[in-house]
Backbone as CSV, one residue per row, in Angstrom:
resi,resn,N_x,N_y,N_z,CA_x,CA_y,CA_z,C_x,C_y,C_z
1,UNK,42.908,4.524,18.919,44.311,4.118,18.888,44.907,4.525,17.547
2,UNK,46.112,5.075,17.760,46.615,5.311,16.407,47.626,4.656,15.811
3,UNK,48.183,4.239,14.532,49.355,3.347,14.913,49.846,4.031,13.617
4,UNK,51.431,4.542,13.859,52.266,4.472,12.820,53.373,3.045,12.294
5,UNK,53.910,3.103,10.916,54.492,2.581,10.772,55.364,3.259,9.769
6,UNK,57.176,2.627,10.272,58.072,2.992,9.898,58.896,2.369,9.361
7,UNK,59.483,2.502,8.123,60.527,1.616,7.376,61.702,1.759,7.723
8,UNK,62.881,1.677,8.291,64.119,1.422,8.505,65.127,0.425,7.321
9,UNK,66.602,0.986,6.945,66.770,0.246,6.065,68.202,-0.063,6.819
10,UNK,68.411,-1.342,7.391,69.432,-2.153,7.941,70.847,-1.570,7.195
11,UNK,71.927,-1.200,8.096,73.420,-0.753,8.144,74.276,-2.285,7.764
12,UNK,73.786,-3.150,8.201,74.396,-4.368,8.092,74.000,-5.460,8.765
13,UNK,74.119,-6.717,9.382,73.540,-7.811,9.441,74.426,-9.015,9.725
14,UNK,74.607,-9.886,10.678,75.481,-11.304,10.595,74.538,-12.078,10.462
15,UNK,73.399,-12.034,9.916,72.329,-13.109,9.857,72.148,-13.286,8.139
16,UNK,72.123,-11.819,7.498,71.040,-11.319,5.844,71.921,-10.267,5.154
17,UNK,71.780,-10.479,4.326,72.400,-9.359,3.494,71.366,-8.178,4.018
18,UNK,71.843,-6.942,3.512,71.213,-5.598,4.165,69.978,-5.828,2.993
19,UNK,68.854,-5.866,4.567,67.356,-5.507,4.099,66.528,-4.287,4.706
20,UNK,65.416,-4.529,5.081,64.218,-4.250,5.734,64.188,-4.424,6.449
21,UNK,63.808,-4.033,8.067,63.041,-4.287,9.327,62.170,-3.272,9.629
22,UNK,61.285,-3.465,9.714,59.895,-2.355,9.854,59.549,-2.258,11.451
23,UNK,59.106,-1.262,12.099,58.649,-1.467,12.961,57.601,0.168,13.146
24,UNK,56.528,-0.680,13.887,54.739,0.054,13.863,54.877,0.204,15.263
25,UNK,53.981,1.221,16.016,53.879,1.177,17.196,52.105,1.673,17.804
26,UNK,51.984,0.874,18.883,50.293,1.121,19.011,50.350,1.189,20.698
27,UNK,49.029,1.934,21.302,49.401,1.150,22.598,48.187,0.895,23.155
28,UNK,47.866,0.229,24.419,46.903,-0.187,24.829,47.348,0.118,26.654
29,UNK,46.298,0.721,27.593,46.522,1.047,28.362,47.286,2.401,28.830
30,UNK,48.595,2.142,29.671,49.912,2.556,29.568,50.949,2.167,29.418
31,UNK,50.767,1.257,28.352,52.002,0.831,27.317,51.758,0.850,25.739
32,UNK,53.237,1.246,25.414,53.090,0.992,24.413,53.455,-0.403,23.424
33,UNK,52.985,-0.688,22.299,53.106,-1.991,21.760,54.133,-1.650,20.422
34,UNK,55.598,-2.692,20.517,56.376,-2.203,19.233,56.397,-3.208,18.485
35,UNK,56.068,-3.219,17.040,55.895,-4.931,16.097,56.872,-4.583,15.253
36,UNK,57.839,-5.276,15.620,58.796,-5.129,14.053,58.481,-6.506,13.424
37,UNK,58.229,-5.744,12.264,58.461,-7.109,11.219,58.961,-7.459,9.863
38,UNK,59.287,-8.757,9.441,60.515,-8.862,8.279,59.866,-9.050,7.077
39,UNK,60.037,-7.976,6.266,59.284,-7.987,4.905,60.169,-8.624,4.066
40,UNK,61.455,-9.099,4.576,62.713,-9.289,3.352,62.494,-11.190,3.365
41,UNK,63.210,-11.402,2.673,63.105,-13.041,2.140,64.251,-13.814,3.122
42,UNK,64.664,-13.105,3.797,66.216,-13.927,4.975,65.402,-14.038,6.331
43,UNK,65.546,-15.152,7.081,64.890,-15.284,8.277,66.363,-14.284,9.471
44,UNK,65.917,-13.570,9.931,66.505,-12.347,10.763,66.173,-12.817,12.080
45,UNK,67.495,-12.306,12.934,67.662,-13.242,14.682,67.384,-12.118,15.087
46,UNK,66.111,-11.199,16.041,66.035,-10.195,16.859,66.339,-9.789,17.867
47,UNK,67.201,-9.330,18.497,67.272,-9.062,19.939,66.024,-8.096,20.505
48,UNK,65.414,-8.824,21.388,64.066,-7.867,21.879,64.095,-7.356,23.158
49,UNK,64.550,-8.242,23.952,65.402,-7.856,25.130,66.129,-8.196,26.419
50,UNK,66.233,-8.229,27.636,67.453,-8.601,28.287,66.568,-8.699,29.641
51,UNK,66.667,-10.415,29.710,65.864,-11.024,30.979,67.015,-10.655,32.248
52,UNK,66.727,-9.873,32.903,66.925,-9.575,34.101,65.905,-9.644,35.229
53,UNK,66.086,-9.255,36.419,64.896,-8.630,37.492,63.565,-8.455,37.032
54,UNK,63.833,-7.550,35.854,62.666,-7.259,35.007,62.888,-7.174,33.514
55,UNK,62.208,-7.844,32.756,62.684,-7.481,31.086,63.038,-6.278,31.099
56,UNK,64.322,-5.870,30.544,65.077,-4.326,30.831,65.050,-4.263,28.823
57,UNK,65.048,-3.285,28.332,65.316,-2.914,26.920,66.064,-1.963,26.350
58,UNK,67.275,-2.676,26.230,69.142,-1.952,26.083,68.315,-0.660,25.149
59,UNK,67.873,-0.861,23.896,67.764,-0.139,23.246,66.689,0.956,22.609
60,UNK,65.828,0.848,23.948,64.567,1.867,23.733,64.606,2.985,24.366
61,UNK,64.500,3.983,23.744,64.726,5.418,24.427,63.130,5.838,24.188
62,UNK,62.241,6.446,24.982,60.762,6.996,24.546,60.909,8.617,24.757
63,UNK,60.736,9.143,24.363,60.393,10.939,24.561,58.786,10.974,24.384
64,UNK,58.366,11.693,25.831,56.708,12.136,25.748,57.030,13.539,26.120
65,UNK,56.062,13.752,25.161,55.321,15.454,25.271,54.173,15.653,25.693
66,UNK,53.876,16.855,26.834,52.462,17.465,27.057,52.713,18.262,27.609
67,UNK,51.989,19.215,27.216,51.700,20.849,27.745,53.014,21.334,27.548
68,UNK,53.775,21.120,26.068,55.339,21.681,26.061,56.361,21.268,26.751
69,UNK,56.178,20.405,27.924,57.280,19.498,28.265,57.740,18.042,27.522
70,UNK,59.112,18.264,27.715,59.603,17.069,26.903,60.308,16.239,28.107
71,UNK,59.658,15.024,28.083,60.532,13.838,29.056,60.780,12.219,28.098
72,UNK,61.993,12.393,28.727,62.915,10.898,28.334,62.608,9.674,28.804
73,UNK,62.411,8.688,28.790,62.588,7.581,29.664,63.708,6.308,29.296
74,UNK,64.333,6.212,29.559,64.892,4.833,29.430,64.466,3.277,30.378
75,UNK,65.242,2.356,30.182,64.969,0.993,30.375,65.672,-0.152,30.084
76,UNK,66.927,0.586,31.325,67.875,-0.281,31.624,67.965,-0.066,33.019
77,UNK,68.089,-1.196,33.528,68.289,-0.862,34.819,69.880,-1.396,35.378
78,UNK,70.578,-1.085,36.672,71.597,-1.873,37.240,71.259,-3.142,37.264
79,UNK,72.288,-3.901,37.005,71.918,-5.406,36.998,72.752,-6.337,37.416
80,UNK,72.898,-7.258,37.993,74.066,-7.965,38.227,74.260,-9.815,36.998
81,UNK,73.473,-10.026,36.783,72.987,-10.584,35.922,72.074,-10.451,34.866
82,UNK,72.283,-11.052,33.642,71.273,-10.904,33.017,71.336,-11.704,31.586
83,UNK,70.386,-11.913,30.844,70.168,-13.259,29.888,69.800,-12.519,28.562
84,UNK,70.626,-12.302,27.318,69.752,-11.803,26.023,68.533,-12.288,25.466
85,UNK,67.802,-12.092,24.967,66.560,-13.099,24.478,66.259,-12.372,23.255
86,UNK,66.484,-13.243,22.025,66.729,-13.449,20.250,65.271,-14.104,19.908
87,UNK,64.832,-13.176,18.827,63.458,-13.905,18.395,64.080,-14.149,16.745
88,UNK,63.593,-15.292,16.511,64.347,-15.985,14.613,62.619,-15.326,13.714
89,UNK,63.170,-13.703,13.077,61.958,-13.867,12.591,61.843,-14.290,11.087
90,UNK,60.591,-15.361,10.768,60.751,-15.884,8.830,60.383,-14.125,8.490
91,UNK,60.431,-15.120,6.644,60.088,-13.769,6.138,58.769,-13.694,5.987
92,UNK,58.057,-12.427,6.695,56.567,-11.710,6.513,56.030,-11.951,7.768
93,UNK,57.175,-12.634,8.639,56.451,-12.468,9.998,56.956,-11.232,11.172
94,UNK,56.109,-11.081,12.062,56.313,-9.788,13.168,56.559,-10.606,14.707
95,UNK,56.775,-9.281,15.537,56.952,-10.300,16.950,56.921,-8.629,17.955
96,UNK,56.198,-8.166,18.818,55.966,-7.562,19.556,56.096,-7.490,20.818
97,UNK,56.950,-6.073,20.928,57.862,-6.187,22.273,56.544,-4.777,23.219
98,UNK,56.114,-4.983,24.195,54.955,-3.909,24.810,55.913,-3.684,26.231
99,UNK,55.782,-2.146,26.139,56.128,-1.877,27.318,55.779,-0.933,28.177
100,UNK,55.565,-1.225,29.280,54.465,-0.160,30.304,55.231,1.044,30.694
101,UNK,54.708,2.442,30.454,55.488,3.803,30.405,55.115,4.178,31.971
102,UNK,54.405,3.566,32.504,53.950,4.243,33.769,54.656,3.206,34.808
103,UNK,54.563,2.450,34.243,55.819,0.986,34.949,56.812,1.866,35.484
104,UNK,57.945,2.266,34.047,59.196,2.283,33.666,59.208,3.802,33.982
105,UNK,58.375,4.605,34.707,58.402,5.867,34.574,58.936,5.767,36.378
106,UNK,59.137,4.878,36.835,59.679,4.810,38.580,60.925,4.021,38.722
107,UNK,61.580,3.360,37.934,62.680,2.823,37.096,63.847,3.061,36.805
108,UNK,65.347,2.747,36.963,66.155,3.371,36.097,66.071,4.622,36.219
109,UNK,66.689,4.991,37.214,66.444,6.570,37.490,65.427,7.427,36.505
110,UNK,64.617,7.029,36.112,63.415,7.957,35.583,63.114,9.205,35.955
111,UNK,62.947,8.623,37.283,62.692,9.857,38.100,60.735,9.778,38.893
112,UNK,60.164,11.075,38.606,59.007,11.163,39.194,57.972,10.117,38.470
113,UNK,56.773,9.497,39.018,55.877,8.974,38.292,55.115,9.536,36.923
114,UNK,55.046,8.925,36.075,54.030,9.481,34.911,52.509,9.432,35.492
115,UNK,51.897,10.626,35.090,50.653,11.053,35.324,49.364,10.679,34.654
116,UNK,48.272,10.793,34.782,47.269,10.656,33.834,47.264,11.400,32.904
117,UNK,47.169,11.672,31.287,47.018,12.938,30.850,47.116,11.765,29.204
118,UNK,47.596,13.216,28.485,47.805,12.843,26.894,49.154,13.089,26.660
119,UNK,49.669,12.665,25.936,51.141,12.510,25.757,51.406,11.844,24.076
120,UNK,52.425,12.916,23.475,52.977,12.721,22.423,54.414,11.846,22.361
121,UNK,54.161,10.266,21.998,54.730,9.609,21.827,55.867,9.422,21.225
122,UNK,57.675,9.688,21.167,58.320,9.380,20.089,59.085,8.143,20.655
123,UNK,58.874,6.984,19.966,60.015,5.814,20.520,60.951,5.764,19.674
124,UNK,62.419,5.541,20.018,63.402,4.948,19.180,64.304,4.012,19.491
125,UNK,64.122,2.521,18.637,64.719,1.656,19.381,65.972,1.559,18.409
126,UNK,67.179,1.872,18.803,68.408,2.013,18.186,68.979,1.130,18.339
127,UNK,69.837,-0.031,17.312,70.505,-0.844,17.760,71.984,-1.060,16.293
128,UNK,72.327,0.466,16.359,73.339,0.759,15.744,74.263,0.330,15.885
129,UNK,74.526,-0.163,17.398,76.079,-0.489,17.683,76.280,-1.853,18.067
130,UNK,74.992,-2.778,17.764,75.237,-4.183,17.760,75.668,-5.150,16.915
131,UNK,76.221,-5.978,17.446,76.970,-7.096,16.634,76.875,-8.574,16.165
132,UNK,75.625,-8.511,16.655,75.070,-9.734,15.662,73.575,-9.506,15.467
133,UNK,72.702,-9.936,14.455,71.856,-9.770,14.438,71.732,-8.735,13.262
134,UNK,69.985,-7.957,13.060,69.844,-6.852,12.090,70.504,-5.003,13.006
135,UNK,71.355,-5.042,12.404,71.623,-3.381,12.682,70.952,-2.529,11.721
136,UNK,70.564,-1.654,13.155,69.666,-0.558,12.500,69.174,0.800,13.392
137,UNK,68.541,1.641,13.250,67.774,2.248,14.402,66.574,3.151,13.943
138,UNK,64.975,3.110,14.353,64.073,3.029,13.746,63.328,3.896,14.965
139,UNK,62.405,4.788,14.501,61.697,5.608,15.507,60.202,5.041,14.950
140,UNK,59.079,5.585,15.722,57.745,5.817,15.556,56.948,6.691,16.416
141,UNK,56.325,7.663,16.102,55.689,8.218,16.996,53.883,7.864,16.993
142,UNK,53.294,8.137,17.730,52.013,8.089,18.501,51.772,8.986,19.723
143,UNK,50.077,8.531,19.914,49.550,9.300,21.154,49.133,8.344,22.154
144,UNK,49.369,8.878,23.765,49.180,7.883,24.505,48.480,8.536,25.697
145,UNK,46.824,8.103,25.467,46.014,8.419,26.508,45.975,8.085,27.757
146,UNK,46.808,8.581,29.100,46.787,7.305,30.619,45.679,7.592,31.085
147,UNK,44.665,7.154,31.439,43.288,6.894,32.292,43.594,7.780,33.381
148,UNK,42.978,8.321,34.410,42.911,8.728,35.599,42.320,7.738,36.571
149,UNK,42.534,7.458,37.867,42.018,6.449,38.477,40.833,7.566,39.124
150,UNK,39.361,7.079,39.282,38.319,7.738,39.426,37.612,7.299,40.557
151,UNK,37.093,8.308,41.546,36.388,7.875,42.973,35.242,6.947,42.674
152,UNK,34.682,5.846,43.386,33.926,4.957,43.456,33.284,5.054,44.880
153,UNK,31.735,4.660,44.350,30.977,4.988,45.978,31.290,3.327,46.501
154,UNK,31.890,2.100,45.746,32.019,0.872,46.217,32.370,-0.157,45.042
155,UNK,32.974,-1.372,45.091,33.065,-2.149,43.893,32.306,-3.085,44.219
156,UNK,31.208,-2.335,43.160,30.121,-3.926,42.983,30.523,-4.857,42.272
157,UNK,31.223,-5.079,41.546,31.369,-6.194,41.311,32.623,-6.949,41.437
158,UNK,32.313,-8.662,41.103,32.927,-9.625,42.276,34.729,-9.231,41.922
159,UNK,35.814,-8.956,42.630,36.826,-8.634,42.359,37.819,-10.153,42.325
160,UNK,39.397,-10.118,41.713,40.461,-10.746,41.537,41.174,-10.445,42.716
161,UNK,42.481,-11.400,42.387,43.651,-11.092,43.384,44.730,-10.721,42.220
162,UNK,44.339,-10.219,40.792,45.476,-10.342,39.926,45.497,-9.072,38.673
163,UNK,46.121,-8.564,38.074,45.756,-7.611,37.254,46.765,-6.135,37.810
164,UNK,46.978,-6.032,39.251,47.486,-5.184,39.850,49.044,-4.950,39.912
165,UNK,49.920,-4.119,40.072,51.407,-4.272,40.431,50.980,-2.578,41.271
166,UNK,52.114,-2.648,42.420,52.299,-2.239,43.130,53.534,-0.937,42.594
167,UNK,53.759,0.287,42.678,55.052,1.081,42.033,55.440,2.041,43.605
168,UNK,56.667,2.373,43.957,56.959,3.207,44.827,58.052,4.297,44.484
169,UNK,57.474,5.378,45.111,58.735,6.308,44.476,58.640,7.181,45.730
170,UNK,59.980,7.351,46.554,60.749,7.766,48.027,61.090,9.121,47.414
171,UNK,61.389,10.045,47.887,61.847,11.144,47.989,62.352,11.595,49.356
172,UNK,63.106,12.879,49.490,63.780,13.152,50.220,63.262,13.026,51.859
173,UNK,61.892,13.751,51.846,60.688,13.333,52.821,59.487,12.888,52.544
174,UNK,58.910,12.467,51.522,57.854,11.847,51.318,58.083,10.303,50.730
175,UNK,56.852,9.376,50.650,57.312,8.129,49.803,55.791,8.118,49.427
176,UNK,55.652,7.955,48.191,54.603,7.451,46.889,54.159,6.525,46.766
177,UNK,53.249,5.782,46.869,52.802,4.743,46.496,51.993,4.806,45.147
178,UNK,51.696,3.831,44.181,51.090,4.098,43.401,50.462,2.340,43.077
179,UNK,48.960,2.215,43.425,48.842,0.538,42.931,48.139,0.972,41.480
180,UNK,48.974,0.082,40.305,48.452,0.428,39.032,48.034,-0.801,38.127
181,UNK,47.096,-0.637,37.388,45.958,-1.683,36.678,46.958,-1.925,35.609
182,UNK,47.871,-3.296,35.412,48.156,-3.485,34.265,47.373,-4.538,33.195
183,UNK,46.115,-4.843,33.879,45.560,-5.292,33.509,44.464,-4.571,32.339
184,UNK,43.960,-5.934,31.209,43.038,-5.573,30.007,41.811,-5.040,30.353
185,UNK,41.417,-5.499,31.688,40.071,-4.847,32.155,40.105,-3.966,33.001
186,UNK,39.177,-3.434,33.612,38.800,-2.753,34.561,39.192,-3.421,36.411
187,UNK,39.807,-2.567,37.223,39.650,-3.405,38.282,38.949,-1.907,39.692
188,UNK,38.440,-2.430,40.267,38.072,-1.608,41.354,39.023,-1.537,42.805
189,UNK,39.155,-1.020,43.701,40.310,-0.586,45.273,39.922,0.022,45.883
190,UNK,40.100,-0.499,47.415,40.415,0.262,48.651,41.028,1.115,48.132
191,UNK,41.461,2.275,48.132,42.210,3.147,47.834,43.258,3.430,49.158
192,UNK,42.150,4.353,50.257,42.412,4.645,51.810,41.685,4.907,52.197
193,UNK,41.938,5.266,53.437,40.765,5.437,54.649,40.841,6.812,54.628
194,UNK,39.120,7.222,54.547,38.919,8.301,55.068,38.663,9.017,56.418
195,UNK,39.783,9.587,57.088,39.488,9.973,58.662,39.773,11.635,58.671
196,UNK,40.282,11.496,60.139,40.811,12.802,60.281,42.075,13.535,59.202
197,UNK,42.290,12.246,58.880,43.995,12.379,57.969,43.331,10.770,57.131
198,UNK,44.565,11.124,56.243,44.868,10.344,54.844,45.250,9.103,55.918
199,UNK,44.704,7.735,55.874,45.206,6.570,56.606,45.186,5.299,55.684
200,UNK,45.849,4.278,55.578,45.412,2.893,54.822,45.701,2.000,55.365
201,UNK,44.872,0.876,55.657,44.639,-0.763,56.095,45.707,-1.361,55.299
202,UNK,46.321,-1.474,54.098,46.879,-2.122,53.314,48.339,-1.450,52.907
203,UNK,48.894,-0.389,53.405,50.046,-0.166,52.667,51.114,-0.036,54.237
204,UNK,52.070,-0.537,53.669,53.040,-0.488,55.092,54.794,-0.367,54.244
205,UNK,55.797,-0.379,54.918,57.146,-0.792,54.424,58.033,-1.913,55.461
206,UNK,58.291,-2.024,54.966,59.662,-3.218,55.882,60.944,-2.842,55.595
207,UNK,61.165,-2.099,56.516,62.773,-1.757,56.154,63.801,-2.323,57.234
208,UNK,65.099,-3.014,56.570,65.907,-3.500,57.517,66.865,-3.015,58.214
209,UNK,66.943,-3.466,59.512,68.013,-2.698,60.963,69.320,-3.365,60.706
210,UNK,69.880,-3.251,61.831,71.100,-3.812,61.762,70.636,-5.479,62.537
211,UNK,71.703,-6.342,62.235,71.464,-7.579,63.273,70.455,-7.747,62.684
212,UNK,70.265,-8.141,61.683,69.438,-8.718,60.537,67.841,-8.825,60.947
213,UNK,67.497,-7.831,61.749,66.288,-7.493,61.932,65.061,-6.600,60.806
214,UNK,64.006,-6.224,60.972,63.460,-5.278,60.644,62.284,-4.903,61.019
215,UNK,61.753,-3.054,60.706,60.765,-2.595,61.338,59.605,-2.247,59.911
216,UNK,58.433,-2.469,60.764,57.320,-2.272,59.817,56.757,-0.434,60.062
217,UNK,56.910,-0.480,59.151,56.065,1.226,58.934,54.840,1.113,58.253
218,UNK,53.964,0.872,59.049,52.278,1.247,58.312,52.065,2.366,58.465
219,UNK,51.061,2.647,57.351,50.258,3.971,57.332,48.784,4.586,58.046
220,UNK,48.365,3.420,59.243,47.498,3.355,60.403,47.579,4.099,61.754
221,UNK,46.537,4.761,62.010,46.627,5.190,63.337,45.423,5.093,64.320
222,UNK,45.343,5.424,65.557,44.376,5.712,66.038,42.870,6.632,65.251
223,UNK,41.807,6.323,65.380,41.055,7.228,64.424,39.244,7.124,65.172
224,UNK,38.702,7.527,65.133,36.970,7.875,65.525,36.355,7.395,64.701
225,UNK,36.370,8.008,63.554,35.295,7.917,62.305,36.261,8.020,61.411
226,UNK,35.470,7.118,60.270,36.518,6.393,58.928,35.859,5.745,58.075
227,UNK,36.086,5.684,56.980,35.382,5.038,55.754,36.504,5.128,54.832
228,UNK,36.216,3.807,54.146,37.232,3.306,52.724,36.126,4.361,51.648
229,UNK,37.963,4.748,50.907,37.558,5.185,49.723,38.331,4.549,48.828
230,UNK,36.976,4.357,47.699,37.512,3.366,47.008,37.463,4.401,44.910
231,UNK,38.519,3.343,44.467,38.632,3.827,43.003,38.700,2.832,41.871
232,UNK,37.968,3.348,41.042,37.523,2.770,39.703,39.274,3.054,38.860
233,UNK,39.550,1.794,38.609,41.275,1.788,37.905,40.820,1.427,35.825
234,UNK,40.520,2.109,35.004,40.420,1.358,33.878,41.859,1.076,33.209
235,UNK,42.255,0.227,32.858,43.521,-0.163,32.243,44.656,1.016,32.291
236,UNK,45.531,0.569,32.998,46.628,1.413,32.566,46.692,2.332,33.638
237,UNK,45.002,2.915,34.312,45.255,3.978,35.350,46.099,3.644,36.997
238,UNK,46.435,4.332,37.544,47.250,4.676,38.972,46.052,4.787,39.975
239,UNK,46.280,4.609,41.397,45.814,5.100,42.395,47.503,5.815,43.153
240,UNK,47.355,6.852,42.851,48.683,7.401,43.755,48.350,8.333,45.186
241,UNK,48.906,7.478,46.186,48.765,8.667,47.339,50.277,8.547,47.908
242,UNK,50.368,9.707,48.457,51.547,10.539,48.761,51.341,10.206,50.575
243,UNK,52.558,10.054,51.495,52.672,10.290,52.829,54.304,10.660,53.796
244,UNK,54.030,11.655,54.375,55.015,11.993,54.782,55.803,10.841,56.070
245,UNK,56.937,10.887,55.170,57.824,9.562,55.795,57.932,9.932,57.666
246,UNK,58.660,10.820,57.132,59.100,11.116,58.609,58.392,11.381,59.429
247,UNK,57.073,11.299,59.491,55.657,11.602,60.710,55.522,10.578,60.717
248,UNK,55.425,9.471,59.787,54.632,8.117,59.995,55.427,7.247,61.004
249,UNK,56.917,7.366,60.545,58.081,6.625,60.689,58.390,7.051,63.029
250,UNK,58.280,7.982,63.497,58.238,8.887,64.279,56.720,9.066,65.259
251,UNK,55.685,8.723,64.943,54.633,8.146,65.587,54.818,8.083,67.037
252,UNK,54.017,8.106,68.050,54.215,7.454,69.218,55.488,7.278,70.306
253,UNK,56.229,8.196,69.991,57.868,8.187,70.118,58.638,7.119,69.360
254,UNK,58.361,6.276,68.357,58.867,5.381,67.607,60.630,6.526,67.161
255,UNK,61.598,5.350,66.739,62.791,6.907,66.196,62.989,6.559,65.157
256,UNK,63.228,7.549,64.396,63.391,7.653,62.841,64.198,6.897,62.439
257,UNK,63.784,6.606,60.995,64.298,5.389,60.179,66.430,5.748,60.229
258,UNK,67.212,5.185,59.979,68.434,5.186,60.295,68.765,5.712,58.602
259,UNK,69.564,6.434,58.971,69.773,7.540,57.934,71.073,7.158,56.686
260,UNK,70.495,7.466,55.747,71.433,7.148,54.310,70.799,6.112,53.518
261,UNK,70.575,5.604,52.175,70.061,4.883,51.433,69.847,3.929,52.003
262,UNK,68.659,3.077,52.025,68.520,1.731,52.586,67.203,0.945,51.804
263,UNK,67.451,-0.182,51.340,66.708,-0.664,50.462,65.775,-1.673,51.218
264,UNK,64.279,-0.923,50.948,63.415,-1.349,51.970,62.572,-2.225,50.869
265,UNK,61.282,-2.583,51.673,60.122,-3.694,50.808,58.605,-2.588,51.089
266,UNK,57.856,-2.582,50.250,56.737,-2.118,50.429,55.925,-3.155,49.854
267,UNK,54.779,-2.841,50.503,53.529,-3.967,50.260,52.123,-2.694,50.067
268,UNK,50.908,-3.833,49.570,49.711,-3.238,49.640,49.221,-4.382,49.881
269,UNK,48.770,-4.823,50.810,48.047,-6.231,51.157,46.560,-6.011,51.606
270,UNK,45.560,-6.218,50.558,44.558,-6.082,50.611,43.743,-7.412,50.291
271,UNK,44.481,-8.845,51.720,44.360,-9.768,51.729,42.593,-9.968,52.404
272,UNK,42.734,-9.053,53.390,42.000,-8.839,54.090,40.429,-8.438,54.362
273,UNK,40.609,-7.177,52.339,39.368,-6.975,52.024,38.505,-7.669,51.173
274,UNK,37.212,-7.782,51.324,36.113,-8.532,50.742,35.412,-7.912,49.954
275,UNK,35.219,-6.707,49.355,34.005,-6.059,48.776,35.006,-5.226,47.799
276,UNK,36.209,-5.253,47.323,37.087,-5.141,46.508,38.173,-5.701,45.904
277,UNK,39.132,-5.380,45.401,40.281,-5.842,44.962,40.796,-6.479,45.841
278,UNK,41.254,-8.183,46.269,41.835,-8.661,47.528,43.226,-9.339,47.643
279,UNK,44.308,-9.302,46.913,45.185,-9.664,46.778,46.600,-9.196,47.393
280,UNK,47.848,-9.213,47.475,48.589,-8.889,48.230,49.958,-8.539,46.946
281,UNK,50.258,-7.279,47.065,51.310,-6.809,45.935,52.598,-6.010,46.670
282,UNK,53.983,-6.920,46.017,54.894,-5.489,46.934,55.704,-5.083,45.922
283,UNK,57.089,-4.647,46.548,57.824,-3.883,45.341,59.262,-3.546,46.168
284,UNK,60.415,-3.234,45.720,61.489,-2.677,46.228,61.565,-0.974,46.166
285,UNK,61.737,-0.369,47.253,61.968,1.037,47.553,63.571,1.375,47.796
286,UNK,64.056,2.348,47.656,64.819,2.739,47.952,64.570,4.093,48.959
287,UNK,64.842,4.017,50.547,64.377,5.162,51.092,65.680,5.946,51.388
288,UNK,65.773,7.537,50.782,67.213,8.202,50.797,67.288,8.607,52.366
């Protein structure tokens, strides 16, 4: 792990006369960890960030690099509500805001999922144009290793229902699933079934009709011969499999999902299995 740290020297302040706010950055998994802390003698009010849906963070922009590509992420999302949350820091103390890049990489129009790989870290949390509190805006860079999720002949050992979140990312004809370890340890998964074709016991969508109904889209079919394949997740890593919407959706003479944005539910409910990961995780999709 590598950790820089960066001095920033405050524009102004409704809390302190213009000081110091430092902030270091480290990460663990696929997030990264940001500690600002107050070296100055004035106890300083932080804005860290904005309880919505999901802790959203007005003012973090990340740029990763690999293999010569440069990508952005932000982490704000649409919101219809939402709550500031102020940390009072004394002087010589820190307070650490961590945030998952592989999370936030399906998010806020992000766009495509972040991958396993190495990646050159630059964060900058800017908060130039705020009005109470320490103004300032402060970068740090680092490196950020994401795990690969790795084939397993079985999970021997005894599994949770917790550690997991569920990520989905729809495209024009395909939809993504991705179940990812945000957990400190290791966790083991069903992944899918191995048959004639890519199949899974546990992943389905619920998308709603008109007349306040709705239809389930699993990823199951008729099949002969089949076996779970399963994957070793170490912190931070993905299990991502890919399936084409419109075959699944279309099955059996079933008729295709009703056309134009519609904000569906996906699940991975792996309530069912015993000799792995057994818990039940969903998420909001948007299918175009």
């Amino acid at each position: 792990m590598r950790v820089l740290l960066c001095l920033v020297m405050m524009v102004g302040s409704a809390v302190a006369e213009p000081g110091q706010v430092a902030m270091s950055i480290a990460t663990h998994g696929s997030a990264i960890d940001l500690t600002f802390t107050n070296p100055s003698q004035q106890t300083l009010s932080l804005r860290t960030h904005v309880r919505a849906t999901h802790d959203n963070y007005d003012w973090l922009t990340v740029k990763l690099t690999a293999t010569g590509k440069t990508r952005t992420l932000r982490f704000q999302e649409n919101r219809k509500k939402a709550v500031p949350v102020d940390v009072e820091l004394l002087p010589g103390k820190s307070t650490t805001v961590s945030v998952d890049l592989v999370t936030w990489s399906t998010r806020a129009n992000n766009g495509e999922p972040l991958r396993a790989g190495t990646y050159d870290v630059e964060a900058t949390w800017d908060m130039s144009k705020q009005t109470t509190g320490p103004v300032f805006t402060a970068t740090a860079k680092t490196t950020l290793v994401i795990a690969a999720a790795k084939e397993a002949t079985g999970c021997g050992a005894k599994e949770t229902t917790t550690g997991l979140e569920l990520l989905v990312h729809a495209d024009k004809d395909t939809i993504e699933f991705g179940v990812h370890n945000i957990d400190t340890g290791p966790h083991c998964i069903e992944a899918y079934i191995k048959t004639h074709e890519q199949q899974s016991d546990q992943l389905s969508i619920e998308v709603p009709l008109a007349g306040k109904t709705t239809r389930e889209v699993a990823f199951n079919d008729d099949r002969d011969k089949s076996a779970p394949a399963y994957n070793d997740l170490a912190p931070g890593a993905t299990t991502w499999t890919t399936w084409k919407l419109a075959d699944w959706t279309s099955r059996h003479g079933k008729r295709p999902l009703p056309k134009g944005p519609t904000l569906a539910t996906a699940f991975y409910d792996a309530t069912r299995v015993t000799n792995a990961w057994h818990g039940k995780l969903s998420a909001p999709v948007v299918i175009p």
